[in-house]
C-alpha positions as CSV (number, residue, x, y, z in Angstrom):
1,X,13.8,-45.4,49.9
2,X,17.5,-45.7,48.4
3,X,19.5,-42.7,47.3
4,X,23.1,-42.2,46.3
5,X,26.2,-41.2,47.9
6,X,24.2,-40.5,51.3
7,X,26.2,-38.0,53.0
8,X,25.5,-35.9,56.3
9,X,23.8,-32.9,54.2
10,X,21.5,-35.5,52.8
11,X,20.7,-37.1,56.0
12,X,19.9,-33.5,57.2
13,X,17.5,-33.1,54.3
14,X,15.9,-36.4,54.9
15,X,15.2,-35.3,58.7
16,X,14.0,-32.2,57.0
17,X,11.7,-34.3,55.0
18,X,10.5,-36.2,58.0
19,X,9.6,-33.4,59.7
20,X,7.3,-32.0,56.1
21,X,5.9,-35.9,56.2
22,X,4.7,-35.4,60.3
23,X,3.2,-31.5,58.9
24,X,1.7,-33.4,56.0
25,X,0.2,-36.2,58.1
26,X,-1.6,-33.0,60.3
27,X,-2.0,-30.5,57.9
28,X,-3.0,-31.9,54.8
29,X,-6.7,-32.5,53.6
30,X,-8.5,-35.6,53.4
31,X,-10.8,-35.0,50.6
32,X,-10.5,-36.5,47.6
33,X,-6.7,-37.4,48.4
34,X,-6.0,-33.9,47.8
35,X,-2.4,-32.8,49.6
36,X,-2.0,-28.7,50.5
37,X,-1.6,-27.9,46.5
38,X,-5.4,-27.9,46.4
39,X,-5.3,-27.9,42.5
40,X,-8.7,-26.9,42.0
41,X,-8.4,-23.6,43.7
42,X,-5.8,-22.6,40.8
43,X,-9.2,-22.4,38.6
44,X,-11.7,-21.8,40.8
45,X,-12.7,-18.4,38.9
46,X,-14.3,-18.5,35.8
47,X,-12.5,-16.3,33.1
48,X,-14.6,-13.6,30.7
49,X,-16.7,-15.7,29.1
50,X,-18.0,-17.1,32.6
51,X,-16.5,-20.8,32.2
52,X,-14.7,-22.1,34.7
53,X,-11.4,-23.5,32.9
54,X,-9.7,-26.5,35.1
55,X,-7.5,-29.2,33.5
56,X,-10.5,-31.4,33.1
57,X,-12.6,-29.3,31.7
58,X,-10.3,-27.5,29.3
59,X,-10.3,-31.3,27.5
60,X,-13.9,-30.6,26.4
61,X,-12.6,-27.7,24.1
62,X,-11.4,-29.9,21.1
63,X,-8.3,-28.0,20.5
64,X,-6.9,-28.5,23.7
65,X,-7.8,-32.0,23.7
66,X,-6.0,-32.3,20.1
67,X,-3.3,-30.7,21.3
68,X,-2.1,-32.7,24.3
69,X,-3.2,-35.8,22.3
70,X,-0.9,-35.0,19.5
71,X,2.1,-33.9,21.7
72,X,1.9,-36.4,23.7
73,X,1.2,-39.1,21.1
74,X,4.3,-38.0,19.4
75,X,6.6,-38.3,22.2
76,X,5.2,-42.3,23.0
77,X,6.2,-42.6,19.5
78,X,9.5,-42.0,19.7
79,X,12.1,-45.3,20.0
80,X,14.6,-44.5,23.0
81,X,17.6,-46.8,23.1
82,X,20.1,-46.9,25.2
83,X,24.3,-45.8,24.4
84,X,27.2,-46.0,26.0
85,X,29.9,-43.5,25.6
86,X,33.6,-44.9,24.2
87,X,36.3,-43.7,22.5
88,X,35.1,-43.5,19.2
89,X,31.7,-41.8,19.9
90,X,28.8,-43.8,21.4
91,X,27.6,-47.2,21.0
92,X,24.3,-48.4,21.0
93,X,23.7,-51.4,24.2
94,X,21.3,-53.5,25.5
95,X,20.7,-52.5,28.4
96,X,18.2,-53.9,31.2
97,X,16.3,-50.5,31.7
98,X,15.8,-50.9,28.0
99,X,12.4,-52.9,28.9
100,X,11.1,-50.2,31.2
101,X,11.4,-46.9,29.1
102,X,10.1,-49.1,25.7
103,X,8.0,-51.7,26.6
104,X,6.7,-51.5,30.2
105,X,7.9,-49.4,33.0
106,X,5.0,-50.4,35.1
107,X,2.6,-53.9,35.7
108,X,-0.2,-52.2,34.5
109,X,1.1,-50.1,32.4
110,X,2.9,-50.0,28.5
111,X,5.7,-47.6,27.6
112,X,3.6,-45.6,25.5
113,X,0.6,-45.2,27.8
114,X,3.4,-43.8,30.6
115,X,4.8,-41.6,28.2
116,X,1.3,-39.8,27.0
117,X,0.3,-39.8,31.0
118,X,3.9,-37.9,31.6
119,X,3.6,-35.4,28.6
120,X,-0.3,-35.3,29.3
121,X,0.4,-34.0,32.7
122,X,3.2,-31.6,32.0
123,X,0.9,-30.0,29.6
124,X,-2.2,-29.7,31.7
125,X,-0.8,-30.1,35.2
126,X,2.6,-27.8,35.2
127,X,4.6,-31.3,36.3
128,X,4.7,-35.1,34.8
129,X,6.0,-37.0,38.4
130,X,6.6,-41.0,38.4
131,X,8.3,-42.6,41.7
132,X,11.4,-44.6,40.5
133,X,11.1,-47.7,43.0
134,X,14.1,-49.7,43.1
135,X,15.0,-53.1,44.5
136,X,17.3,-53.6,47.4
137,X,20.5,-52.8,45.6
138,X,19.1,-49.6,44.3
139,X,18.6,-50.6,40.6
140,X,15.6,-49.3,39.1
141,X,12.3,-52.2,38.9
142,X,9.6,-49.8,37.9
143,X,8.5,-46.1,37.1
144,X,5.1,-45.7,39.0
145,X,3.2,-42.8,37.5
146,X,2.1,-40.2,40.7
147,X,-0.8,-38.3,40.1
148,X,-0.1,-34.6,39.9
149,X,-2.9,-33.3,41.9
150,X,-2.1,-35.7,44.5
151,X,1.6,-34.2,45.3
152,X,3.4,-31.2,47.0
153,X,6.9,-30.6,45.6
154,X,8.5,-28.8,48.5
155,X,12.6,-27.4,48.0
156,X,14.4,-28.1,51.5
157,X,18.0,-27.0,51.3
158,X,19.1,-27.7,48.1
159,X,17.2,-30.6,47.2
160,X,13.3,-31.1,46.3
161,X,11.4,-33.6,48.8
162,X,8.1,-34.8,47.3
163,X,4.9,-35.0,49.4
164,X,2.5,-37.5,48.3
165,X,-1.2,-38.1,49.9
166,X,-3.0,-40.6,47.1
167,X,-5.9,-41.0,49.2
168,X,-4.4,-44.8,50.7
169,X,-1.2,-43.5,52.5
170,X,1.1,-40.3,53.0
171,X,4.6,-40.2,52.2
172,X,7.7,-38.3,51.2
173,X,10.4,-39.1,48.5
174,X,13.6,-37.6,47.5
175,X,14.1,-36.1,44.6
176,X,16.5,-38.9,43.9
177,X,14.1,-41.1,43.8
178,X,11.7,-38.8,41.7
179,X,11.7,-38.7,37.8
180,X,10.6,-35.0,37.4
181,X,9.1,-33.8,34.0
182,X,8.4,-30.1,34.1
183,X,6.6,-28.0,31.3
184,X,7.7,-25.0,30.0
185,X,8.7,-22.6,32.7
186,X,10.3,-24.6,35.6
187,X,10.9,-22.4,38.3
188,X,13.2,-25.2,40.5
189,X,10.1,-26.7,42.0
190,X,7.6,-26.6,39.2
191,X,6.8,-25.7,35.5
192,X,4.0,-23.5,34.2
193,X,1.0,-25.1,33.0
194,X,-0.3,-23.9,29.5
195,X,-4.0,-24.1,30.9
196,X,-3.0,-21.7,33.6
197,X,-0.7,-18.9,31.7
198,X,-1.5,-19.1,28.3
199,X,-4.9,-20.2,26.9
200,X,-7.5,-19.5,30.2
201,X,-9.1,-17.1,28.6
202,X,-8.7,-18.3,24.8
203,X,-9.8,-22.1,26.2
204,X,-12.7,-20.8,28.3
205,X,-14.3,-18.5,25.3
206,X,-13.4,-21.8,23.2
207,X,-16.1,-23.9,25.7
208,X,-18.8,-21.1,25.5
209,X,-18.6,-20.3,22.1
210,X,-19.0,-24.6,21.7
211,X,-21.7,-24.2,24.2
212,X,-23.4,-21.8,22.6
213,X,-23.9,-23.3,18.7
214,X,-24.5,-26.6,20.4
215,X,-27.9,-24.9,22.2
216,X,-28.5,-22.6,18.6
217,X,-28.8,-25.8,16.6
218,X,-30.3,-27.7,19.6
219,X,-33.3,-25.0,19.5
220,X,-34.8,-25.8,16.2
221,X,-35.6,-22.3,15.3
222,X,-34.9,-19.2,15.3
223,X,-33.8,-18.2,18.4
224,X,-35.7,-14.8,19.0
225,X,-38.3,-14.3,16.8
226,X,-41.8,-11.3,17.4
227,X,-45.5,-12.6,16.5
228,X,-47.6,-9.4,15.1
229,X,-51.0,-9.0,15.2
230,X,-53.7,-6.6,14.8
231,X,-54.4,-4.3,17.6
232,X,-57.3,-5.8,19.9
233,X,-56.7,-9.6,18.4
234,X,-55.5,-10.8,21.8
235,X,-56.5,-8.2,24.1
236,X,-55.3,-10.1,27.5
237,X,-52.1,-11.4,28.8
238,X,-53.4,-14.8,29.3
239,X,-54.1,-15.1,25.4
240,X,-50.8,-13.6,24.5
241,X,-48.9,-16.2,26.9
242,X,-51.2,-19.0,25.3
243,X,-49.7,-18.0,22.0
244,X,-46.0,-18.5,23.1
245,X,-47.1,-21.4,24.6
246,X,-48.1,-22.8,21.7
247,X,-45.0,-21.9,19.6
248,X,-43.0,-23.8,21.6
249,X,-44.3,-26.6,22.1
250,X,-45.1,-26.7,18.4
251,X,-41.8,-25.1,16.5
252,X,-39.1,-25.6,19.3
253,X,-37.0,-28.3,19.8
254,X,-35.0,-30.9,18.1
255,X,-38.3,-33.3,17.3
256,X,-40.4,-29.9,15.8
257,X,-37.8,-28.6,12.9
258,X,-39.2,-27.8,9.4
259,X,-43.0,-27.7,11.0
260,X,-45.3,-25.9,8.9
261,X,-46.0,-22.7,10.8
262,X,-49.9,-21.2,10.8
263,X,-50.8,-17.8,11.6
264,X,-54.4,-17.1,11.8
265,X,-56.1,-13.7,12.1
266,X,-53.8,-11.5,10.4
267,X,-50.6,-12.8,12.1
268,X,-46.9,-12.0,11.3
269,X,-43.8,-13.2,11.6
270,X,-40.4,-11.8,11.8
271,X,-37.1,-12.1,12.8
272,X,-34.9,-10.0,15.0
273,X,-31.6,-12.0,15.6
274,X,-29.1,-12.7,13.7
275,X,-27.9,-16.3,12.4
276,X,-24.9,-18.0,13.4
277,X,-22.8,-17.0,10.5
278,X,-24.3,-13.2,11.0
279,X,-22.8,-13.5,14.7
280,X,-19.4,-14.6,13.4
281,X,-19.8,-17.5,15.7
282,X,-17.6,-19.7,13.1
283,X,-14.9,-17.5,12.9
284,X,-14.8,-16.6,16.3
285,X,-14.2,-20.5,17.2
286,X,-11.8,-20.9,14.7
287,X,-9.9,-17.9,16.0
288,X,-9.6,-19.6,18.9
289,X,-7.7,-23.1,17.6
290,X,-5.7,-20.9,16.2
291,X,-4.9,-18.9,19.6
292,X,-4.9,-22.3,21.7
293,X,-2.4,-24.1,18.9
294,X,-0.5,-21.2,19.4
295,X,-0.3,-21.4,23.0
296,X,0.5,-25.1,23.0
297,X,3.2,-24.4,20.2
298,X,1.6,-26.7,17.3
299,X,1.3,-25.7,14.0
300,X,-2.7,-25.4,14.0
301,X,-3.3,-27.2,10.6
302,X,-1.4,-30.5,12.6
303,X,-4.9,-30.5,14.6
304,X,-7.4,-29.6,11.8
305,X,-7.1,-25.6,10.9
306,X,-5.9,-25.6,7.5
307,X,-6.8,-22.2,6.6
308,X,-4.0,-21.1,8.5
309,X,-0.5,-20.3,6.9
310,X,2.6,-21.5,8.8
311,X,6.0,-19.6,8.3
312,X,7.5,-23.2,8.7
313,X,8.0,-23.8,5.1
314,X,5.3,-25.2,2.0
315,X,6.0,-28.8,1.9
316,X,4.9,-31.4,4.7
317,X,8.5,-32.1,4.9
318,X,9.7,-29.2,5.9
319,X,6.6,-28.6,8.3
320,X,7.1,-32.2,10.2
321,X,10.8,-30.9,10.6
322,X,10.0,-27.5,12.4
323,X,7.4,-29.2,14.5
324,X,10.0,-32.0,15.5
325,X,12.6,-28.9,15.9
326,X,10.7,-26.4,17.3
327,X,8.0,-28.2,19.4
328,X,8.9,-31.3,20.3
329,X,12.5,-30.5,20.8
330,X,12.3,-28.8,24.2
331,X,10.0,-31.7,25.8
332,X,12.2,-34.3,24.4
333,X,15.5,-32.7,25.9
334,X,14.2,-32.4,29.1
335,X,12.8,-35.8,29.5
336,X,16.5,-37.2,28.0
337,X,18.3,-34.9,30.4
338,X,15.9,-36.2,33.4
339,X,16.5,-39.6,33.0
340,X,19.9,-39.0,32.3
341,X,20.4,-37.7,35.5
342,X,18.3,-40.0,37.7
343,X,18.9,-43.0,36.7
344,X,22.7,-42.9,36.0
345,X,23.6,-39.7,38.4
346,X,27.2,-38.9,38.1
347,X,27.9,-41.3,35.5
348,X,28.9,-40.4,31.9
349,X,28.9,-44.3,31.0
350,X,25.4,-44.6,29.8
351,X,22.6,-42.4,28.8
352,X,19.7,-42.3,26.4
353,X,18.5,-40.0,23.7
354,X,15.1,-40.1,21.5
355,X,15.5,-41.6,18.0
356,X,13.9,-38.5,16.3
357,X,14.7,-40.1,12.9
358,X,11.2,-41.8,13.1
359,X,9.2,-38.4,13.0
360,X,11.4,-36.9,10.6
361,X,11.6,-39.4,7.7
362,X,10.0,-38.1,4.0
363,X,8.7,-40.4,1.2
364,X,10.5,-43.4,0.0
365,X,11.9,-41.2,-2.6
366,X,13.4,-38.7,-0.5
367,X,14.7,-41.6,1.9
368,X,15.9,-43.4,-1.6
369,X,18.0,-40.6,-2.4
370,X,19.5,-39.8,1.3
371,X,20.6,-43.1,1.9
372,X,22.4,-43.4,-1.8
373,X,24.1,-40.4,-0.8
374,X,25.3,-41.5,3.1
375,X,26.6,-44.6,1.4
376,X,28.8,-42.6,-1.3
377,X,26.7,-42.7,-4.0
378,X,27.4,-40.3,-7.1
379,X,28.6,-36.4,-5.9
380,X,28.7,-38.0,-2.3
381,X,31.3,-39.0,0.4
382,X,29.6,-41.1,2.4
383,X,28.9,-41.4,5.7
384,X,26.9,-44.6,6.4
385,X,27.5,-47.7,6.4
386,X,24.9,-50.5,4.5
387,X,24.1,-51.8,8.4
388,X,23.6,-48.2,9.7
389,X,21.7,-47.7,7.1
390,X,19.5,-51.2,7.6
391,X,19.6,-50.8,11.1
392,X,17.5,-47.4,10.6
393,X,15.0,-49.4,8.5
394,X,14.6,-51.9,11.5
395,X,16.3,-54.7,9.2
396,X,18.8,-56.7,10.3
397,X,22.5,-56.5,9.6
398,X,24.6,-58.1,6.9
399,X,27.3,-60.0,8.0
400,X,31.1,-59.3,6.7
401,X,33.5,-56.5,7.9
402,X,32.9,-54.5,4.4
403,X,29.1,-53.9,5.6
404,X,30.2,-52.1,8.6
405,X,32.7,-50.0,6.6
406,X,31.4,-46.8,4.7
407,X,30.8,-48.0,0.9
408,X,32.0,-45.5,-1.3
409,X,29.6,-46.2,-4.4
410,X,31.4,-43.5,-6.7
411,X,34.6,-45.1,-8.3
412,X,35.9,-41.8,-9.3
413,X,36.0,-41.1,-5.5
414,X,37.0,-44.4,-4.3
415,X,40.4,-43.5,-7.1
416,X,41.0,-40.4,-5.8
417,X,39.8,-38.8,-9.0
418,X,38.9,-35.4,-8.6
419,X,37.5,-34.8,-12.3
420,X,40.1,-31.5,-12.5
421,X,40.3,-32.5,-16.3
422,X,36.8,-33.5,-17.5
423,X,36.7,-35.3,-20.9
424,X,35.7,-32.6,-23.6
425,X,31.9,-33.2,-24.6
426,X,31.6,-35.3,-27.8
């Protein structure tokens, strides 16, 4: 395990850590690869509704599911390049860790499949964790994705040692060695997971209220339903049981809808529950998107519920822009600051940011009219260059020194003309 600027409070931590590895190794469970988190006893009682909510079965509610699909689909999205800080700004490099936080940060694995595994995890699991294994001098090779369920993130001193039991082996890492993705909520050893806090109870009602219209329409009739008949008709309990015998098998089930029902001997039938619309089953599971969106901090028409109205403004626009701001923003700053600080510690040479530009862009219109104006079209300064512009568009640049220059498309600007003395109108 490699680790910067090893000093002597470090090599006390790491004797620290031995001694949690040798605890670990006697201590922890052997089931299921499980280490002394035991995740499953965070959930192991079932909220009001009587479902048990764990992060596996909170994916069954299709809210949740489109939720941590959608956040986490928009972060693998996302371009990150690589800058390097100079004296006019920042300059976009190549960069040989370029490859493994766009392309592949793992054999088996593409960027965008680590990123939705990291958000994925953060969302449903409090923590996204993935080892940083380095070769011999210490540069970074891979990003191995750890399990969440199979870690314990212990502080010692001032540093966080990481405990990890996958079922094969038991080991510690440093922190150093650790790239650390916490959800909302991080506490300096873990985040909050939304399951846990903030939609248990709306996510398990969610799964029953599911459960439930899946077994009303599953039944084929009427759920409750009373049989009259004349007094002395079927005198005996065996007769009576007969009869509901025979309704069953006859007007239940998936295979016996729209029978023909027959009542002989002066039989009725009535009704004494109410339907599914009665029941308000429908707006009581669309109630709940809207409390589990809520929870996860996406606007709830992004995963289906249109009948919603968002304070985020009227235009698709303006509602992709809040989401990018207001969502997205948090999660994307603390991944940036993360690797930032883990893969160049101490350094203010090189670090990365999300291209948000990509989530953000309107209609070709829109972009039409932005661009003229970066470029100094008519009312405009400028502020673009033609290649900034092209390099946005994923074209490639122009050559000549003028391309890289700020085109002031305006000739009364590119004079000096201030238009003080407009020409009288004709």
């Amino acid at each position: 395990m490699f680790s910067f600027g090893k000093t002597k409070k470090l090599e006390s931590q790491l004797a620290a850590l031995s001694q949690e590895i040798a605890q670990l190794k006697n201590s922890a469970p052997d089931w299921a690869g499980l280490t002394g988190d035991q995740w499953s006893e965070f959930f192991s009682m079932p909220v009001a509704s009587g479902v048990t909510v764990t992060s596996e079965s909170a994916k069954r509610s299709s809210a949740v599911y489109a939720c941590v699909r959608l956040l986490a689909g928009s972060v693998s999205l996302l371009p990150l390049p690589i800058y390097q800080r100079n004296e006019s700004g920042r300059q976009r490099v190549n960069h040989d860790l370029w490859w493994l936080l766009n392309e592949s940060p793992y054999p088996t694995l593409t960027a965008c499949s680590f990123w939705e595994w990291m958000v994925s995890s953060a969302l449903l699991r409090e923590d996204g964790l993935a080892q940083i294994m380095r070769d011999k001098n210490g540069v970074p090779k891979n990003l191995m994705p750890l399990p969440r369920e199979c870690v314990t993130v212990k502080k010692v001193d001032s540093s966080l040692v990481y405990l990890v039991n996958d079922g094969i082996s038991k080991h510690g890492l440093h922190q150093d060695d650790v790239l650390h993705f916490p959800g909302f909520g991080f506490n300096g050893v873990h985040g909050e997971s939304v399951i846990k806090y903030a939609a248990r109870q709306a996510i398990g009602t969610a799964i029953a209220a599911d459960e439930y219209s899946g077994e009303f329409f599953a039944n084929g009739a009427t759920p409750s339903v009373v049989i009259e008949y004349p007094e002395k008709i079927l005198p005996t309990e065996q007769q009576q049981e007969y009869l509901r015998t025979q309704f069953n098998e006859r007007h239940t089930g998936k295979g016996n809808r729209h029978k023909p029902l027959l009542l002989v001997n002066g039989g009725k039938l009535s009704t004494v529950s109410l339907t599914a619309e009665d029941a308000q089953l429908l707006e009581t599971r669309k109630f709940q998107v809207i409390e589990i969106a809520r929870a996860f901090g996406v606007p709830p028409h992004m995963i289906g519920e249109t009948s919603a109205s968002t304070s985020w403004g009227s235009g698709i626009e303006q509602m992709s822009i809040g989401y990018v701001r207001y969502t997205l923003g948090p999660h994307l700053t603390r991944i940036e600051q993360e690797l930032n600080r883990k893969l160049w510690p101490r350094s203010g040479k090189y670090f990365v940011e999300f291209n948000r530009d990509g989530l953000l862009s309107g209609d070709s219109k829109t972009e039409a009219e932005v661009f003229g104006k970066a470029l100094g079209g008519p009312g405009a300064q400028g502020w673009m260059s033609i290649n900034e512009v092209r390099r946005i568009k994923n074209l490639p640049p122009l050559e000549g020194q003028q391309f890289d220059q700020v085109q002031i498309a305006s000739q009364h600007l590119t004079q000096g003309n201030t238009n003080e003395n407009p020409p009288a109108a004709a």
